[in-house]
N, C-alpha and C positions, 0 to 999 in steps of 0.2 A: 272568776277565772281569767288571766291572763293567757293571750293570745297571738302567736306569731304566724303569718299565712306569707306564703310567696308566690307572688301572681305570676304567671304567665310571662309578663312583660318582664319584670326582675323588680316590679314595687314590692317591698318588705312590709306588710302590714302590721303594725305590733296594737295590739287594743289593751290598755290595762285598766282591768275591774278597779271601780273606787271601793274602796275598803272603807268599814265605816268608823275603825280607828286608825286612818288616815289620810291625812291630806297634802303629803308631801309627792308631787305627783313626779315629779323629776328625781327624786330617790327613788318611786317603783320602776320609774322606766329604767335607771341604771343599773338595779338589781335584774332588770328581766335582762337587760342587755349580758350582763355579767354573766348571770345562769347559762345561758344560748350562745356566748362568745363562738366558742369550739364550732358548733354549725356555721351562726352565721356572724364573721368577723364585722363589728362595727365599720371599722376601717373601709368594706366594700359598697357601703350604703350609705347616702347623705339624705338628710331631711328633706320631705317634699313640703314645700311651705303651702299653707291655705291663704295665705294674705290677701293676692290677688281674686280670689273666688268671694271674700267675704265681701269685694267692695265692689263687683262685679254683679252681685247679687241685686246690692243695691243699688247703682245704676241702672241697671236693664228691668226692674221691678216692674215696671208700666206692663212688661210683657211676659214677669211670673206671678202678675196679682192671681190668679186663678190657682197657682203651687203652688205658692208659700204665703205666710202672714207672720207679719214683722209686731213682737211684741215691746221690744226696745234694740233700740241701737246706738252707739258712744263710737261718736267719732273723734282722730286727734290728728294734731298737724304737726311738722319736724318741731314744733315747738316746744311739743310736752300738752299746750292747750286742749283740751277737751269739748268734746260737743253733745249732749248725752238729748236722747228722747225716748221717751216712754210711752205706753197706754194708759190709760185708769184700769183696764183687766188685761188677763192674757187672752181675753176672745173676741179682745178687739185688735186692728191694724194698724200701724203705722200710714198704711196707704191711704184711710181716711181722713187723717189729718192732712189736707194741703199746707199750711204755716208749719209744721212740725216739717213734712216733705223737702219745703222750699227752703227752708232753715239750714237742714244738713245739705239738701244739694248747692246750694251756695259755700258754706262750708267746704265740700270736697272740690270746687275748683281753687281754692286756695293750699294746694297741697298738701291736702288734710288723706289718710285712709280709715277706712272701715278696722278698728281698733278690738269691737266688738259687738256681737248682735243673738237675741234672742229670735229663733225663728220657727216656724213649725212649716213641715212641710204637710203640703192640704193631702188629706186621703185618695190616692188614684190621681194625684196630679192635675187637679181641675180638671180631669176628663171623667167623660159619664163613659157608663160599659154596660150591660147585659150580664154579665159573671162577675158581683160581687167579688168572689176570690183569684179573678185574674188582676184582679188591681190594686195599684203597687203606687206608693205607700197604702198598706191593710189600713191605717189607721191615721189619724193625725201626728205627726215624728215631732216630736221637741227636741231641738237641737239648738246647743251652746258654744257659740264659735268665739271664743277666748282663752287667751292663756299665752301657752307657746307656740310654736311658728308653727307648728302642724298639727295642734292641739285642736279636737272638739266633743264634746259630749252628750250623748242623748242618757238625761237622765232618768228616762223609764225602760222597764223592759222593752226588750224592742227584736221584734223576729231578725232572722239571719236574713229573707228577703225586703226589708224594710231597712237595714241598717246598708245591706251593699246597694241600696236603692239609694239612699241617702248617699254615701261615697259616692258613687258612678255621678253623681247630682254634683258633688262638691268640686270632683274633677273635672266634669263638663265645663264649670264656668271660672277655673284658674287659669 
């Protein structure tokens, strides 16, 4: 199901379900947009870019090793060049390898950004609780930060409080 929400603030949330005979993701957005014109005019809304949160992510890691774990990350520079690291599984981190670490952070002082990154966000935030179900993310989030400018994807089902967990996450650090 595709999803148009209007916060408070005037951000236009559009979410569109991946279909599994399709992958043309900027034809669903422009269908949904088309469908909803009349409500809500494109024209009044501009893209909120994720760029700067993807690479801010990574920067500031040292201090969300505890909320998140990096299963790969591709970074590029105004050249087109690429910088790609990986895990051997997705239940391990980035943050364990120091040469992987130091690799890309030398990298991104040469005008390089965060292009794309495999992330999960840890269950409850690397904080411990007393109530199981007060803690947010319920579960470990797999989240896909690539594509277009304000494109990301959490490829599993994922509760309505774990996914605006995730957003309010993604906008903290843009």
């Amino acid at each position: 199901m595709n999803v148009f929400k209007l916060h408070d603030n005037g951000l236009l949330e559009a979410r569109i379900y991946t279909h599994d005979n399709s992958s043309d993701y900027q034809n669903d957005v422009t269908k949904m947009w088309s469908l909803l014109s009349f409500l809500f005019p494109p024209s009044d809304f501009s893209e909120y870019p994720i760029a700067k949160a993807k690479t801010n992510l990574w920067t500031k890691r040292n201090a969300l090793k505890s909320v998140i774990r990096y299963s790969d990350s591709v970074l590029r520079n105004s050249l087109g060049t690429a910088l790609s690291a990986s895990t051997g599984s997705e239940q391990q981190s980035l943050f364990d390898d120091q040469g992987a670490s130091n690799s890309l952070d030398e990298f991104l002082k040469h005008k390089a950004y965060c292009d794309s990154s495999n992330i999960w966000w840890l269950k409850g935030g690397g904080k411990e609780s007393d109530n199981e179900f007060e803690m947010l993310p319920s579960k470990d989030v797999h989240v896909i930060l690539k594509g277009k400018l304000n494109e990301f994807t959490i490829p599993a089902k994922c509760s309505k409080q774990d996914f605006e967990y995730v957003l309010d996450q993604l906008r903290k650090y843009n």
